[in-house]
Each structure stands twice: as C-alpha cells, then as structure tokens.
Steps between C-alpha positions, in 0.01 A plus 500: 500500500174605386456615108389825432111475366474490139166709339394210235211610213179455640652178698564476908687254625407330870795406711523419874768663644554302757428199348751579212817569739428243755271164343792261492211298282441736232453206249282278666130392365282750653260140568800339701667531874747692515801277748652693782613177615496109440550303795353609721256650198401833495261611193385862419188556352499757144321872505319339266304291731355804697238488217322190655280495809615166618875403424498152286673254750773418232612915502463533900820594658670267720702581788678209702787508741551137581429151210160485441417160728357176430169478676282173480162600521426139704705593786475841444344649830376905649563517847346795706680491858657712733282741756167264409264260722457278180759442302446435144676209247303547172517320139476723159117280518447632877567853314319451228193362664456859709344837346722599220560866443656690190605838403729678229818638722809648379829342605788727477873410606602758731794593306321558229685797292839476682689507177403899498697572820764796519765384625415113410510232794485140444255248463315394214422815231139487467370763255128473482348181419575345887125481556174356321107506588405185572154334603579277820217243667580312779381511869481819759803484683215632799298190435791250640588729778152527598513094503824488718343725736797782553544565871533849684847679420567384160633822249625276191463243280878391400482309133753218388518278183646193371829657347791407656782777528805510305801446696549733776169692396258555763171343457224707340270598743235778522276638771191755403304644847184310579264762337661454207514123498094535569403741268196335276741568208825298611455142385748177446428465123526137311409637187613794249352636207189202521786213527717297769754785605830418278815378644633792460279712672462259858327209411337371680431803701619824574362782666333796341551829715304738266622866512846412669817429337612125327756427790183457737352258259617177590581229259438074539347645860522193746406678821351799638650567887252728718757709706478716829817677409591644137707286310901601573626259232752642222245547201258705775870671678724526210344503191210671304500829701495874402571823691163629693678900379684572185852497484793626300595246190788316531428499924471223758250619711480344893263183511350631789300675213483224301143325401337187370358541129147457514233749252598525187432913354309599202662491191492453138627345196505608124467229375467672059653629299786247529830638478651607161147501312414746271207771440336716295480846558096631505396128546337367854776286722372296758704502802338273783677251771411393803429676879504321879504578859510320849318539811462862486184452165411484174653658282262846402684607219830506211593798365714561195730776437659531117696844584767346805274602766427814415095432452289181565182360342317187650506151312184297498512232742323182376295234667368506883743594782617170660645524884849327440489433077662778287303726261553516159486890355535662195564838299501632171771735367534674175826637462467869288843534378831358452709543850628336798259350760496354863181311599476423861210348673442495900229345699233576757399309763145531741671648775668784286853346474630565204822340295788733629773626192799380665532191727627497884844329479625194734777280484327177507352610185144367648212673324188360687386847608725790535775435236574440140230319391359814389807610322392394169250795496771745472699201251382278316126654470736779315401469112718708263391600150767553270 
C-alpha cells in the first residue's frame, strides 16, 4: 500500500512509484547489474545509466537464452550460403580486411518493461535497464551478400550462431526480410564500444539490426542463409510476436493475428532524479534521461510534465540527432512549494509517433513494438514528492 504524502518544511522528497513497489533490487549499487538471472545470465542495466550517450560495456545489459559458447577464433568461420551463386567461407581476417563500417545503435530486449504488466505473465521481469546505446563497427551485412551474389526470389536472410540449445530448446534462429538485411545501416559487428565485442555480447560476431528489437540481433553469428521462403522455424513461428490490433489484458488472441517483432517505438527514460533523493523547494532540479526510436526517425522532441499530465513543457535535447543512437535531454524544474508531485516524460519521434500513456497488452509479454515496453512511461517515469 502506498503512504499517504507527507508536506516536509521546505524539503520534497523524490520517489518512483513504480520502482518503489516493484524493484526487487532496491539495494543494489546504482554502478552495478542488476541479475534477473545467472545461468543462463541475464543483467539489467540502472536508470542511472540513461545519463551516458554510450553504455560502458561493463553496465550493458545482457540477455542470453542458451551458455554463452566457446568459440576459437582459429577455426572460427562466417558462412554466407543458401539462395547464392557464390557461396562464402570467411575468417574474422577475411572480415576484417573488407570496408569496415560503424555507428552508435540502440539494442533493446524486446521485453523490455514486462515487469509493469497488469495482470503479470511470465518470463524474465525486466524493468527498464534491458537496453544500452552502443557504438558497433564491423562489416555491411549488404557488402557479403553483394559478394555471394543473391539470386532472383530470395525474401530473407535467416541468422544462426554458435550456441548450442539447452536440452529440448529449439535452436536460436532469426530471419529479418532482405531489405532489412541490406540496409547500409545493418552490419555484422566485431567490435563494441572501440574494442573486440565481449563474450558476453557475441564474440566474435553478432549482428547489429539497428532500429529493430535485440531478439533479431544475433549472437556468436556463424552463418547467414539467403532464403526464398520466410523462415517457419519456432523463434520466427512461436516466439517474439505481438498482436497486429489491441486486445483485452489477460486475452489469448488467435495467431492468425500474430506478428514477428521487428521496429522498436519511440520512447524514453528518466534516467535523474534517482529514486528516494531529496530537494529543495525554490531551488533548480535537473530532471534529464534518455530518448530512442526505430525505423519510423529521430527522435524530434521530450517533453516533461511536473503536474500528472495535466500541462507539458519541452526538455532540451542535447547533442546532434543520430539515426539509430538515443538522445540525451534535459529539463530544469523548480519546485514553488511544499506538495505532492508526478513528473512524467514522453517522447517524439520524426514521423509524429508519440510515447502512448498506457501500453497495448499481450500475453507473451513481448514489447518490441506494440506492448509494454512503453509501460514504464505511465510507471516507473512516475516521480512522487513527498
């Protein structure tokens, strides 16, 4: 049960509501991972880290469904095959030796905020720190296809990695639609943040599929398969999909209306005040975070709104507009008197989509583009000062 707000002399007290009844971490160091699971690991990033443009590799989430697998890079080899004339068999030199490409990208897990859902569902219980801003170099996924020479028909590119699946488990494929696999922008990246891409993260190469959910961003990538039929496998069929029309929580809607994840939506993060700090009332507080989008553009614009909704004023959005890298924004508050406060903050996007207040419910709890991840706006973005 929530306490009643207590009016404190000239003090206000900042409190996440949703981040107070639900943050099963409440003590952890702000600088450390938060562990939704150990083996197979699962790390959450902090708010805290919404404050930095690029995500230090050591506080990027991790998401992994199968053992992270022992690759040695000496035998280690990138096959491009399928619907081709020229097959491809390619070292990490052969890789390295072509034009190398790099661009800041945000990588997002599609379920991403599922810990806000009414009524819950399974699965891991994200709250917002399943995603980082990394800077990814590597080589155009386009580049290799354009060496293999893709034949007439093909419609996907179907990605598959080194891990080896955990008992019954199906193995973790993906497919993404051949426009996507040769947009300029889509690249098979050996290298995060300026170093060799971390274990962790797909060493010694996973792909980068910038705008679009984590689950298409293969991990320890081993071959790319040019198809002439989408992919009908159980992680394209049965997994990672979300209802094309809203429907009732708690529902099981028919999977003839059922569709892949692919763009993430625009969204954003407040990243400060942290939970349970303190303020002065008739002194400046800087509230700021971080904003993203997909394929549908830039984000244009954060606004802020210190009143529950009622009224919104813009927050400053800082550095150049990158195509797939969040912005970081802020705003300055003074708070006139003693009371109780809700700050909220909702993002734009170049196409006019903007963050919705209450997220589209489905039972797989899969937030890549019409779902929960944007429940935290009406959650844990929630401030309270008392």
């Amino acid at each position: 049960m929530r306490r009643s707000p207590a009016i404190l002399s000239r003090r206000l007290f900042l409190s996440m509501a949703a981040a107070s009844l639900a943050w099963p971490q409440a003590s952890v160091d702000q600088s450390e991972l938060i562990v939704r699971a150990r083996r197979p690991e699962d790390l959450e990033m902090s708010n805290s880290d919404f404050n930095e443009f690029i995500t230090p590799v050591d506080r990027f989430f991790v998401r992994t469904h199968v053992d992270v697998p022992n690759v040695d890079l000496a035998t280690w080899r990138l096959k491009i095959d399928g619907n081709v004339s020229t097959p491809l068999d390619l070292s990490m030199d052969d890789l390295r030796k072509m034009p190398s490409f790099e661009l800041p990208a945000v990588l997002e897990c599609a379920g991403n905020g599922r810990s806000f859902y009414e009524p819950s569902v399974a699965g891991l219980q994200w709250i917002n720190g399943a995603v980082g801003n990394g800077s990814w170099k590597g080589v155009r996924l386009r580049d290799l296809l354009d060496r293999a020479h893709i034949k007439p028909g093909s419609v996907e590119s179907l990605l598959d990695g080194a891990d080896v699946p955990i008992g019954s488990m199906p193995d973790f494929q993906r497919s993404i639609p051949l426009n996507k696999a040769q947009d300029p922008n889509t690249i098979l990246a050996y290298n995060m943040n300026g170093q060799m891409l971390p274990v962790k993260h797909g060493f010694p190469l996973r792909a980068v599929v910038p705008g679009w959910a984590g689950n298409s961003w293969v991990k320890w990538l081993t071959n790319v398969r040019v198809l002439t039929e989408p992919a009908n496998g159980f992680w394209m069929k049965n997994a990672y999909l979300y209802p094309s029309a809203p429907v009732a929580p708690g529902s099981t809607p028919p999977s003839d209306v059922m569709k892949p994840v692919t763009s993430l939506r625009v969204k954003t993060v407040i990243a400060s005040p942290a939970n349970g700090s303190a303020v002065d009332v008739g002194k400046p507080v800087a509230v700021a975070g971080a904003a993203w989008s997909g394929d549908a553009g830039n984000v244009v614009a954060v606004d802020v709104s210190v009143d529950r909704g009622r009224t919104w004023k813009p927050a400053r959005l800082a550095g150049s507009a990158t195509a797939f890298g969040w912005r970081l924004w802020n705003f300055t508050w003074t708070p006139s008197r003693e009371g109780y406060y809700t700050v909220l903050a909702r993002a734009r996007d170049s196409r006019g989509d903007v963050q919705p207040s209450v997220q589209e419910w489905n039972r797989a709890a899969i937030s890549g583009t019409l779902s929960a991840v944007w429940m935290w706006e009406q959650e844990s973005n929630r401030i309270w000062l008392r």
